[in-house]
N, C-alpha and C positions, 0 to 999 in steps of 0.2 A: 522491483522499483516501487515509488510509493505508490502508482497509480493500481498497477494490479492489486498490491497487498489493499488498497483501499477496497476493490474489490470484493476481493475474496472476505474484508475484513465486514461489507456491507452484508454477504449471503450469509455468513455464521450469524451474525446480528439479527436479521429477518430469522434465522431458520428458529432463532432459540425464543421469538414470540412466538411459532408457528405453533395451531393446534395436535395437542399430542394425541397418540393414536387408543384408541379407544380402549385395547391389549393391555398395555402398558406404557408408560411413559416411556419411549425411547428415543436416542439421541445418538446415532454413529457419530465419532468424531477420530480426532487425529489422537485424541488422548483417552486411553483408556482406564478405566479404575475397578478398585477391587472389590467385589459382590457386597462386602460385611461392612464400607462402609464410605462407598461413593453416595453422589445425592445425582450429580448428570457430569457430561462431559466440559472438559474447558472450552472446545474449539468445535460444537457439535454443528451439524449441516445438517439435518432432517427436512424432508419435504413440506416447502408452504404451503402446498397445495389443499384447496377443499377436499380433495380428493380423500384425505387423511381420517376424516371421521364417515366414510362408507362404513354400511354395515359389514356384518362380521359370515364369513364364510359357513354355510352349514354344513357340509360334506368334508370332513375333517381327511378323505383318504384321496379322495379323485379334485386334481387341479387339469384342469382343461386348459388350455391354450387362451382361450377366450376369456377365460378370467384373469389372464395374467396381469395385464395392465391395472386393473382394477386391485388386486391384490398388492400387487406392488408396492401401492401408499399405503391400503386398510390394514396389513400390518406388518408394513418395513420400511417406513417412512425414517429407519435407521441408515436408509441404504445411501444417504444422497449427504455426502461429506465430497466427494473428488473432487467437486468442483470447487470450492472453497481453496481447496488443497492447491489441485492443479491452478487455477487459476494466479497465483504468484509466479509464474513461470512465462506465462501469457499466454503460447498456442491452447493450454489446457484449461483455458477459461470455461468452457464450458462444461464439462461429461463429468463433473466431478462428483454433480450428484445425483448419478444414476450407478452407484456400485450395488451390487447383489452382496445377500447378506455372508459370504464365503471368505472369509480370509488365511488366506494362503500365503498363496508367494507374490502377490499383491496387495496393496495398501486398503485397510478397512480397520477400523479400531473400533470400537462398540462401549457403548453405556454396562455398569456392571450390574448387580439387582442392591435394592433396598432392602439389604438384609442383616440382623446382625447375628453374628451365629453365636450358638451357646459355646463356650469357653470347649476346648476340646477333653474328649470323653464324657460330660455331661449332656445329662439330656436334652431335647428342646423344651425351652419355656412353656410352665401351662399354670394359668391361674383357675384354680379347683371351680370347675363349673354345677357341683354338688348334684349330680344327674340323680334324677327320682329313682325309685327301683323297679325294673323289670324282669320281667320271669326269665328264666332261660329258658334255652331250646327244652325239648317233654326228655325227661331222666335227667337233666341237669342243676344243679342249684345256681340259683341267680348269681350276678357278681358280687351284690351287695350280700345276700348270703355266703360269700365264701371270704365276704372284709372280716362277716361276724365270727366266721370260724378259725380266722386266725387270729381276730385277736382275743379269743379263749384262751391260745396255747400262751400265755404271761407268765408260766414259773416253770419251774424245773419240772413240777412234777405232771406237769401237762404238756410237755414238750416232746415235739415231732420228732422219727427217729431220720430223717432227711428230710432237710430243708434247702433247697436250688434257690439260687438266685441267678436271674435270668430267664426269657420267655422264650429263648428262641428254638430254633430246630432243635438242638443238642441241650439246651437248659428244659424243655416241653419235654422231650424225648427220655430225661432221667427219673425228671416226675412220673409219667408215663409208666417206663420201666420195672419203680419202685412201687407204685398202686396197684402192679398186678404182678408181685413176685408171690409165689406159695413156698410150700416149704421150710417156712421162717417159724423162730422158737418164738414167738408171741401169736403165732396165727397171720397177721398181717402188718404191713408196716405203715405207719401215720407217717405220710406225706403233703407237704408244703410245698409250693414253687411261687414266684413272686416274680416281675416284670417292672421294668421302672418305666416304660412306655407300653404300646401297643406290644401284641404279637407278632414278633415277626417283625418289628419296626425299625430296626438296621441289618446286619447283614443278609440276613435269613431270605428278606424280601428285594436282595436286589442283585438274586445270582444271575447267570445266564439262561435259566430256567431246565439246566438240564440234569438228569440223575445219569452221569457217566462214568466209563469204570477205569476212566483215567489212562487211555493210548500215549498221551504224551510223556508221563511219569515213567511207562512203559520205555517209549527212545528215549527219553534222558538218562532212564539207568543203562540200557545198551551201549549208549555214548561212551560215560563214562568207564563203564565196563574194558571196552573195546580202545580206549583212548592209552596213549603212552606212560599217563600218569598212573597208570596200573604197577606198568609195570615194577616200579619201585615200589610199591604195599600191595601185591598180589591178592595177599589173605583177607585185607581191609576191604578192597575192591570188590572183592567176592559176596563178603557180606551185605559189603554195601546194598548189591546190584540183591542179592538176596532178600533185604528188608525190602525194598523197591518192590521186588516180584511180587510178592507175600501183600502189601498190601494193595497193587494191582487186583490181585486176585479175591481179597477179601472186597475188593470194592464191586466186584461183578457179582461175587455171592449177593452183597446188600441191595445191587440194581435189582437181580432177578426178586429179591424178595417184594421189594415194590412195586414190578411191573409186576407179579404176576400175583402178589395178595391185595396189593392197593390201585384195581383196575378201574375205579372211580375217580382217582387220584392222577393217574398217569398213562401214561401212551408212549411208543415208540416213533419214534419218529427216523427216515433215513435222511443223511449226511452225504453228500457228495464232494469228492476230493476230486476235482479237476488237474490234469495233467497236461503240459502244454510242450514238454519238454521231453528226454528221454534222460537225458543226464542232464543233471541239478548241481550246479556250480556259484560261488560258495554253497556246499551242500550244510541242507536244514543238521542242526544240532551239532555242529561244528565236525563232525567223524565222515572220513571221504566216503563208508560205506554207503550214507544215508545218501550221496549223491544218486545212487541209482536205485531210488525209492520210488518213482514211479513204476521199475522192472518188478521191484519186490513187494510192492504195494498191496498185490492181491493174495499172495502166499501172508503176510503180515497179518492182516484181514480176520482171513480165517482163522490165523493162530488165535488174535484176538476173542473169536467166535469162540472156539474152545476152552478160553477160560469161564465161559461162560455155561461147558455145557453142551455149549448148541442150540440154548433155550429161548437165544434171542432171534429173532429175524435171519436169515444168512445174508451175510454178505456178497456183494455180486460186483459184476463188471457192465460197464455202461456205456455202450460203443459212441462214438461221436455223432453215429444218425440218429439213436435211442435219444440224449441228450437234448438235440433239436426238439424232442417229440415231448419228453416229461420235464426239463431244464431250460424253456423258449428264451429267458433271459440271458444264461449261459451266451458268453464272445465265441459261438460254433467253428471257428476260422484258424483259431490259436490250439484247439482241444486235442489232444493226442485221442485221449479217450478219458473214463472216470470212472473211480473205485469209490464202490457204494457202500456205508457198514453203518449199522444202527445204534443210538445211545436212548436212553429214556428220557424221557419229558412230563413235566411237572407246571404247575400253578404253586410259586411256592411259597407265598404267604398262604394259600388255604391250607395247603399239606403242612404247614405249623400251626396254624389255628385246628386241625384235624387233631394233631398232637396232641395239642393242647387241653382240647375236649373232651377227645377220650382219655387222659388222664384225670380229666374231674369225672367225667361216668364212671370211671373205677374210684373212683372216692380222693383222689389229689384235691387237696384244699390251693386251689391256684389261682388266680388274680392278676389282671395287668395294671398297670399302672399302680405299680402299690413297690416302693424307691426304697433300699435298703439305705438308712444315713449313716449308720455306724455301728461296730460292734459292741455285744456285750462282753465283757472276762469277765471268768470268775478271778476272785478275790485270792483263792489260793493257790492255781496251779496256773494262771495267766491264759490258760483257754481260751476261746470263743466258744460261749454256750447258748447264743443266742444275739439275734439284732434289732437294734433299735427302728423301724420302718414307718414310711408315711403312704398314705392313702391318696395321692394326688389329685383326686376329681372329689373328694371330701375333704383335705387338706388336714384331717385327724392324722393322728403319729399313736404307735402303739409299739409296744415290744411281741419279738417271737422267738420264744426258745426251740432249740434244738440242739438234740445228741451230736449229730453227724450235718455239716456243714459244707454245700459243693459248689462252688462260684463259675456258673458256665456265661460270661459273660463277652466270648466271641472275642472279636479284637481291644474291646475297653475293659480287659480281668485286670491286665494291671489297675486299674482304678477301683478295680473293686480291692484288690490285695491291700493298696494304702488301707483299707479299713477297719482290714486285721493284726492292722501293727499299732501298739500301744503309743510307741514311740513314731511319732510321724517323719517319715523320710527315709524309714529305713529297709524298703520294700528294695528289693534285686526287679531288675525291668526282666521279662520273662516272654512279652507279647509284641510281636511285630505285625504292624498291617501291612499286605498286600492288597491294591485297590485294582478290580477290575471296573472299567468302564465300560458303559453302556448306549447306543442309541437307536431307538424306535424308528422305523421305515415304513412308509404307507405297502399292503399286502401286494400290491402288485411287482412291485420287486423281487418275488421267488414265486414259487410251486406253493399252492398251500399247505400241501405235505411231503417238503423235501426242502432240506438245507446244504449249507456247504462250508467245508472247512477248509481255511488256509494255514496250510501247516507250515509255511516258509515265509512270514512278515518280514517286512525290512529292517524291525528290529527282533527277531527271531520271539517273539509272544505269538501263540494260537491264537487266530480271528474264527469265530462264527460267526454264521449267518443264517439264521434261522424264521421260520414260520412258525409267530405265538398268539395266541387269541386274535385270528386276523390282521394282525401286522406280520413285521419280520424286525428281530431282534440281530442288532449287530454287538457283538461283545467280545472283549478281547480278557486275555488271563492276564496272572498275576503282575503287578508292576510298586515295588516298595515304596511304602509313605505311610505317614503318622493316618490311623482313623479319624475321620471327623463323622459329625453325625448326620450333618445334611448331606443329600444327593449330590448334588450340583458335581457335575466331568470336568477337569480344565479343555478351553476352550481345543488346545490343542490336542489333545485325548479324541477330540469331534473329530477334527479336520484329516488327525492318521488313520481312521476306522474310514471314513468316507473316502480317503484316495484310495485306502488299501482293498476295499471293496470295490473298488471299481477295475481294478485287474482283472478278473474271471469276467464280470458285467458285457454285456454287449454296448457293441461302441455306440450304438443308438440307445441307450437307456443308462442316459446319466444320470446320477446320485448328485443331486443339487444341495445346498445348506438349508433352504427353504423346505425340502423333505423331509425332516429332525422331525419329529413330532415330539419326541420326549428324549431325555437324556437323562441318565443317571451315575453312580457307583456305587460297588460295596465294598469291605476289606474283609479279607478273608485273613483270620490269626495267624499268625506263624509262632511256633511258641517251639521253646526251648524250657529244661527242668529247672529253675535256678537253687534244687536240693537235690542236684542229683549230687553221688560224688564224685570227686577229681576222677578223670578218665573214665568216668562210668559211660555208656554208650548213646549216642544222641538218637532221638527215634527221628523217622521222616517220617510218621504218620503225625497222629492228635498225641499229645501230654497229657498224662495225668500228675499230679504233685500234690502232697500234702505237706506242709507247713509244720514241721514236729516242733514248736514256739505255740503257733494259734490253734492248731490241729484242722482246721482249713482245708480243704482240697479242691484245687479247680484243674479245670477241663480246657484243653485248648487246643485247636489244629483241627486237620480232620477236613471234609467238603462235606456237603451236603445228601452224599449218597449214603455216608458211613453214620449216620447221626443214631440209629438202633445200634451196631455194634459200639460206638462210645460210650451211650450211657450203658448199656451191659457193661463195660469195660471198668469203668468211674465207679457202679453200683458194687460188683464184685471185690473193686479194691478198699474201698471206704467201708464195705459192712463186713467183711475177712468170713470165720467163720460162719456167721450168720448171713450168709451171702439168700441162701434158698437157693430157689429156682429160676431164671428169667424164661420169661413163656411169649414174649414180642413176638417174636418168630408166627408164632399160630394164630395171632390177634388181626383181626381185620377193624381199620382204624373207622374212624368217627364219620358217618356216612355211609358204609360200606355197606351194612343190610340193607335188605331193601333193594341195591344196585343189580340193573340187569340193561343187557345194551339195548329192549327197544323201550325203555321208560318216558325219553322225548318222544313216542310216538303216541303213550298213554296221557302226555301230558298235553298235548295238541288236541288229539280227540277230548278231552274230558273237560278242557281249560278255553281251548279253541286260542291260545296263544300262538307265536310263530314259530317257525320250524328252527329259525336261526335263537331265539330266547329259550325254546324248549331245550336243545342242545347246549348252549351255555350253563344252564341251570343246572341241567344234571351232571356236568363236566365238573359242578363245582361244591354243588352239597352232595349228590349221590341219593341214597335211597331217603336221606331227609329231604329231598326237592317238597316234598306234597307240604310240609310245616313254611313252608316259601310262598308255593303260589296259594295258599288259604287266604292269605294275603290281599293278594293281585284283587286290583280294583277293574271295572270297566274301561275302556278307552275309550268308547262312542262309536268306536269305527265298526264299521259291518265286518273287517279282518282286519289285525286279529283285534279280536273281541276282549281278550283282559291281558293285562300288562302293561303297564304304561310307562315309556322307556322315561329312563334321566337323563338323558339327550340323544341325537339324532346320530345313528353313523354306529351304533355302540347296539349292543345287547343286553344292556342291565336296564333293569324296572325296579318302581318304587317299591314295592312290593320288599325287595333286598335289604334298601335301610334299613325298612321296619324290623326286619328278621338280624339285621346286624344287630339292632340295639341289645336283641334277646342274648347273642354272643358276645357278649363283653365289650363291643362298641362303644366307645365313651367321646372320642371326639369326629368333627367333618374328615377330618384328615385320616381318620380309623378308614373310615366308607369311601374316600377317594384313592386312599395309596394303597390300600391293602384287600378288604371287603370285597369292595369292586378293583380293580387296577388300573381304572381310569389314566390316575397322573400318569402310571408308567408307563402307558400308550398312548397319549396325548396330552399334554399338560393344558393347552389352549382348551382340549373340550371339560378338561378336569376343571376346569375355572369358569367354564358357561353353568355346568351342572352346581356349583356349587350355591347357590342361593338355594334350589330347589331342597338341595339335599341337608342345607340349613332349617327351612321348615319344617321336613318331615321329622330331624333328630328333637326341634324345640317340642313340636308333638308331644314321642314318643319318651323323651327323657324328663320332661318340664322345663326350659327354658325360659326364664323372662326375657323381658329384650332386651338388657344387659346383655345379662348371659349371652341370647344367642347373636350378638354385636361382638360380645369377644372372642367366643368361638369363630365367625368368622372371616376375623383379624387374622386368629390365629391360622386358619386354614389358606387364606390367602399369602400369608407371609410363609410357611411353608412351602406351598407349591410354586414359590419365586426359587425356589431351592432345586427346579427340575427344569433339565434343562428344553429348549424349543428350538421352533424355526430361526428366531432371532438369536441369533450369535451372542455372547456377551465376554468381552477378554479380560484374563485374566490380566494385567497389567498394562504400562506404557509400553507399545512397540511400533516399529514402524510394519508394517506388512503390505505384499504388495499382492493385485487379480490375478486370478487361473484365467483360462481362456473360458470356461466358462462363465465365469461373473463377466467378461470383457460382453460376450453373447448377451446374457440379459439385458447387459447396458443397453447394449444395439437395440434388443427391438423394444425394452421403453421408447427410444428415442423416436423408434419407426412405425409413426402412431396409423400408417398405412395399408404397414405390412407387407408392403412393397418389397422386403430385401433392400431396401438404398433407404441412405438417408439423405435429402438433399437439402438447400437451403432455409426449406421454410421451414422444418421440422426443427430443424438445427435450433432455429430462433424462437420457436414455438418452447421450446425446451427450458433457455432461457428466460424467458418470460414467466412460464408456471413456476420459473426456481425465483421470482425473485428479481432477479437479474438482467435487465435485458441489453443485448450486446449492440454497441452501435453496427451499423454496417459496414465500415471499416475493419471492426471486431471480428463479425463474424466474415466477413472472407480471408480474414488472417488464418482465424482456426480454420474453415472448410479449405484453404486450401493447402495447408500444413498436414492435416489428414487424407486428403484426396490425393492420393501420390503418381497417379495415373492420369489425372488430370481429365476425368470423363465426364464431370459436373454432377458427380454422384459418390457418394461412401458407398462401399462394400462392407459386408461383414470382415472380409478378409484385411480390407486397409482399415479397419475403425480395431480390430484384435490386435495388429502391428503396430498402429499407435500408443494403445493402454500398454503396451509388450515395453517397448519405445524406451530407450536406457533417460532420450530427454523429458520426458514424460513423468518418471520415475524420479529425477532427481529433483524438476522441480516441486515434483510432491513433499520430498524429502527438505527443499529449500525453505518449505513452508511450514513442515513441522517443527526448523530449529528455528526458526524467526518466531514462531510465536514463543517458542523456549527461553529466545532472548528477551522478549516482552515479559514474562514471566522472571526472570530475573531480576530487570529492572525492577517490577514492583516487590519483590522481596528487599532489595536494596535502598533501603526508605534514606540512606545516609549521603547515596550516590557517591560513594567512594570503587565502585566499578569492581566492588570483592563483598562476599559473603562471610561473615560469621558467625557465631555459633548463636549471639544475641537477637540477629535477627531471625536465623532461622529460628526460633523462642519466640519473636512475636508473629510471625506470622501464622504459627499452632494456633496462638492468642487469637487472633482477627480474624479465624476463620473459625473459634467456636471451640477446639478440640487442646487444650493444654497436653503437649508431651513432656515426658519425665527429661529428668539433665542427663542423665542416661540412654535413653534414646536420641536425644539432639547429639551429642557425641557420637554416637553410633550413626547416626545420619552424616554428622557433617564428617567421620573420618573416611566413609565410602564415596564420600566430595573431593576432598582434599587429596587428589592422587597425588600430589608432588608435594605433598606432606610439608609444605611451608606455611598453614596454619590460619589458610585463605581461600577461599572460593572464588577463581572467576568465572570469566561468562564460559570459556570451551571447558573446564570443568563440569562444569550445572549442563551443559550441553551433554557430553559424553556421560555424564549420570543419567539424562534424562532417557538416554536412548537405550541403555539396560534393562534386561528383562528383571532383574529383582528390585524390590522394593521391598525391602523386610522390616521396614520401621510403617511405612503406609503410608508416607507424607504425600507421593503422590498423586494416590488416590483422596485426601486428605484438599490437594491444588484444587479440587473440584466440590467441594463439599459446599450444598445448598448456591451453587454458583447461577444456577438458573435463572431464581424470584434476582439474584444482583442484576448480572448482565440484564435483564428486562428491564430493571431501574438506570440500568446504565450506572452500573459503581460496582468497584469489586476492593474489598481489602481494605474499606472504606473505615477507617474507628480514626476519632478524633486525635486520642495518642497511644503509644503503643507501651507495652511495658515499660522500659525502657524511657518512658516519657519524652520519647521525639514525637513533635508533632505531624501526622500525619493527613496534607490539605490533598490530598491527591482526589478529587474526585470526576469520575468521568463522566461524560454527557454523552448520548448516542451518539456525538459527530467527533468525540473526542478520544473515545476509549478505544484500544487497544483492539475492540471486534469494531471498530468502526463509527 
């Protein structure tokens, strides 16, 4: 009725003056919008409360009980939309906004980021910050020495005999390859590689961090194997399950090469498969045998061990009282028992900048950020014999020829391939992305050295759960989608990894959305040959393909454990006879002398740093740690005495920039996302550190303050690109609480701690939102919620209320009332239907002209009864679909905020169209109230 919607229409009004929180500008509301190019929400409820600009939490890993309240505004002053919402219902006037940042299977909608992303497969925006030049690490030539030395190679007769484009594990790793091949009829091969970003700055750096030799590839070809569908291509099946094995097994050879040559690099880690069950119904991988996978679980194990050798850890069994003792998190009640088996663990953006390096110590002319923009042909045979490239952080363009040409460009090759065709358009798509997501957990969550796999998700995807640099990494496998280049998970990608982790969890240690510290994805290529011929055989490993048109060859497929056997693989095909010798195999990578395990003990005694920085250090350069802390400044403290961290909670010291800038460091976001791993362990503390880590790069690169202004623009606008604590959704949806967000509500509300909520609180509640309920009001709602009638809330009747199907709908009543408000003001003619003219000015009046082609494509996913009109349950039932593929209405909220505080939304004098449009609203008149 009018009286609540006035309401609810007065708290959205107050909340959208209210101060925003210090984090970020956020605003939960009923309408959500999409990251690239929302501004805030339409219907936002954030807390009014002072409370809002409290300082910022230091201890980024430990939340205490006692902080909860206090946190609650300082930063999720997102959280407080329900009552807004509820409150057009009436009993729900109150509690609406006290929702925890979790949405599930109850109502929470979130602000998206201010971001706009680079058009997809292109890189992130960077305006050339012209960085001074700095030495390299000792045996290597600077970056700016190695711009000079490509762009030497300008003709034919100076031209590299492999030239990579791409920096990442397998593009680093051909350079690599080719710098120290012997055997070759010139003596040596002149090597190139080239980066159009960082190292390592999309896929490379945002695996699950592990070097595994692929168990799962292992059941899925048994599946198959063993499946009905055999039986009709026996022969085919055979093979199949044969290519499967084969490279199974080649991937356990590549594990043990880098656990046990690259022991600076990597570490074993064990994996716990929890069993709760005896027989598994629907059984994992769709084949009834794998039902009784827990019986054969430990026979499996060891097969697995054997392809290995034997070289890795053995596998073991892990009784249900063991478990309590090394697994305390572990739900002990459920547990049959657990089968133990180890994979390798990596840091793996260092282990490509590792790559990377020791391809320039063997003489690789290599460079990041240095953007191939188009090919060269020759004139006569249509070749590629070289490319046109730019210098990004000096914004020079220069040519580089080369004989032999290999494009390891991960899941964006297709976009490199557009650049080998004379004729644009005429590339075959060859690369598919699969996107694994990621989210960061504070370390108390697991073992610090023991993880756990869930091999039976609810949509059959492997889940880990792992212990990394002090946190614990949740990450799930392959899921198909176009790559993009920022991080950012959809929202619901968060919420399946956090319920599904909470299976195994004890029932006392829940995974809250406030726990997120970081979120991310990567895509992993899927590639097919698009020159192989008819019926030729499809690999299920990594592609190679050459281009017999460009003469081109790129690399695609493949993980991150196989990246030494690809390039061997890429280099043997591309140089034929002149292959020589590949010698990786015997090469210990970039760091690696020097390495011995008690180095942090020499680094303490000698340095007087902490036991926890000493160990990081060496976990991360290896026997180059002493070029790091030569560095390291005093700290003043009596202990420890040098190092001095870039924020609190973390193990990295400045000291690291400095020593970044020496390895081809060129922007904040080098030293936050990759250098150090800051963002992907916490994105909040990645954004405290960031000023500091802005001075030290102005230092050490020369920045003016320009410069170092847009650098950290840029690094700011990036790290909106990871995800946090703060939810943020991917579109308009209704969503309704878990019983946990129900929980939070309760004890905001129970500023006691009492367990009950009684009247005064109730009212108290009201008032900080804004709001306050007359006394009539409020015994309306206490006594709608008190169902017991004991003159107290429970936890248990405040849960069954948020639960409450009336609860729920009037949330839902509120979300389409303002839908219908939203209507009307698109409808400037008030003939009670939509058209295609209006939808056209309202682009207009809110800033953002869309093409006559997307208004038709908007208005025909309108017009479901196709009579060539939009009314109000039309524009209603749109609005409550999850797709938005044109963006309009993320689009309904753009720069909506500076309006509504003027109280005027949609406001222009006339509109294309030249109707006059007098609509203007005053705080007592408009639509929020």
């Amino acid at each position: 009725n009018a009286t609540t919607m006035s309401s609810a229409a007065a708290v959205a009004s107050l909340v959208l003056r209210s101060p925003s929180s210090r984090r970020r500008p956020s605003s939960v509301a009923l309408f959500g919008y999409n990251q690239h190019r929302s501004r805030v929400s339409v219907l936002a409820a954030a807390s009014a409360s002072n409370n809002c600009s409290g300082s910022r939490e230091r201890d980024y890993h430990h939340y205490s009980h006692q902080h909860h309240q206090s946190r609650f505004f300082q930063s999720s002053n997102h959280r407080n939309y329900y009552l807004a919402a509820a409150v057009a219902g009436g009993s729900a006037a109150l509690l609406s906004s006290t929702s925890t940042n979790t949405p599930t299977n109850n109502t929470v909608l979130c602000e998206k980021k201010k971001l706009d992303a680079p058009p997809v497969g292109e890189p992130f925006p960077l305006k050339p910050p012209k960085n001074k030049e700095v030495a390299g690490p000792k045996g290597i030539p600077s970056r700016a020495e190695q711009i000079r030395r490509l762009k030497s190679s300008n003709n034919n007769l100076e031209a590299y005999d492999v030239l990579v484009i791409g920096g990442g594990a397998t593009g680093a790793g051909v350079a690599f390859d080719a710098a120290t091949r012997t055997d070759i009829a010139n003596g040596k091969l002149k090597v190139a590689c080239i980066e159009r970003g960082d190292f390592a700055s999309e896929t490379s750096s945002r695996s699950t961090k592990l070097i595994w030799a692929g168990i799962k590839y292992l059941a899925s070809a048994s599946a198959a194997l063993l499946s009905l569908d055999s039986l009709s291509s026996p022969i085919t099946a055979v093979k199949d399950f044969w290519s499967e094995f084969s490279m199974v097994f080649n991937c356990h050879q590549e594990r043990k090469y880098m656990l046990d040559k690259q022991k600076h690099l990597t570490n074993w880690v064990p994996i716990v498969c929890p069993f709760t069950e005896w027989n598994i119904w629907p059984p994992p991988f769709g084949h009834p045998i794998f039902s009784l996978f827990p019986v054969l679980a430990p026979a499996v194990f060891k097969f697995y061990d054997a392809l290995s050798q034997f070289t890795c850890p053995p596998s073991y069994i892990m009784t249900k009282k063991e478990a309590r003792t090394k697994f305390p998190q572990l739900n002990e009640k459920d547990i049959k028992y657990c089968a133990v088996f180890y994979e390798g663990q990596h840091n793996d953006s260092r282990t490509n900048l590792a790559i990377a390096l020791s391809a320039a110590e063997k003489g690789a002319h290599i460079a990041n950020y240095v953007e191939m923009k188009e090919g060269i042909f020759d004139g006569d045979s249509g070749k590629v014999i070289g490319v046109k490239a730019q210098d990004r952080i000096s914004g020079e363009e220069f040519e580089i020829y080369a004989k032999n040409i290999i494009f390891a460009g991960g899941p964006f090759t297709d976009k490199l391939r557009e650049k080998e065709e004379e004729v644009k358009g005429a590339t075959t798509p060859a690369v598919q992305g699969a996107s694994g997501s990621h989210i960061v957990l504070p370390g108390y969550f697991a073992p610090k050295d023991m993880g756990l796999l869930d091999y039976n998700t609810s949509d059959g995807r492997f889940l880990f759960f792992l212990p990394w640099q002090g946190s614990v990494i949740v990450g799930t496998t392959d899921k198909k989608c176009d790559a993009e280049t920022l991080p950012y998970p959809p929202e619901e990608e968060i919420q399946w990894m956090m319920k599904e982790v909470e299976k195994y969890l004890s029932h006392d240690l829940k995974v809250r959305r406030s726990d997120v510290l970081s979120a991310w994805r990567g895509w992993r290529p899927l590639a097919a040959d698009p020159h192989a011929p008819p019926g030729g055989q499809v690999s299920r490993d990594h592609v190679i393909s050459t281009n017999p048109v460009s003469g081109v060859t790129f690399i695609a497929g493949g993980k991150w454990t196989t990246w030494r056997e690809m390039a061997e693989d890429v280099l043997d095909k591309v140089l034929g006879d002149n292959k020589g010798k590949c010698n990786t195999l015997d090469i210990v990578l970039h760091g690696g002398e020097g390495y011995h395990h008690s180095l942090s003990i020499q680094l303490i005694q000698k340095y007087g740093i902490s036991e926890e920085v000493a160990e990081h250090l060496v976990n991360t350069y290896g026997g180059r740690v002493w070029e790091v802390v030569e560095k390291c400044k005093p700290t003043g403290k009596q202990w420890p005495k040098y190092g001095v961290n870039i924020v609190e909670g973390y193990p990295y010291i400045e000291a690291e920039i400095r020593f970044a800038c020496q390895e081809y460091a060129c922007t904040i976001e080098d030293i936050l996302s990759r250098r150090t791993r800051l963002a992907f362990l916490n994105s909040e503390a990645a954004k405290e550190a960031l000023p500091r880590v802005a001075d030290i790069m102005a230092e050490e690169l020369g920045w003016n303050k320009a410069t170092k202004k847009e650098q950290i623009k840029n690094a700011e606008n990036y790290l909106l690109a990871y995800g946090g604590r703060i939810p943020y959704e991917d579109d308009v949806a209704l969503r309704f609480f878990t019983h946990e967000d129900a929980m939070d509500m309760f004890r905001e509300i129970d500023r006691d701690g009492s367990g009950f909520i009684d009247p005064t609180e109730l009212k108290e509640m009201s008032i900080r939102l804004g709001n306050p309920l007359s006394d009539k009001q409020l015994k309306e709602v206490f006594r709608t919620i008190d169902t017991n009638k004991d003159g107290k809330i429970s936890a248990d009747e405040f849960v069954e209320w948020v639960k409450d199907e009336q609860t729920k709908n009037d949330v839902k009543r509120y979300f389409h009332s303002t839908a219908r408000v939203l209507f009307e003001e698109i409808d400037t003619d008030g003939s009670g239907f939509l058209d295609q003219g209006e939808l056209m000015d309202v682009t207009i009046r809110l800033g953002e002209v869309f093409t006559e082609k997307e208004i038709k494509q908007l208005f025909k996913e309108m017009d479901t009864n196709k009579d060539g009109k939009v009314d109000i349950e039309e524009f209603i039932k749109w609005m409550d679909k999850k797709n938005d593929k044109t963006g309009f209405r993320q689009l309904l909220a753009k720069d909506m905020q500076g309006s509504l505080q003027q109280g005027v939304w949609l406001e222009r004098k006339t509109s294309k169209s030249g109707v006059k449009l007098q609509r203007k609203y005053t705080n007592s008149g408009s639509f929020l109230g």
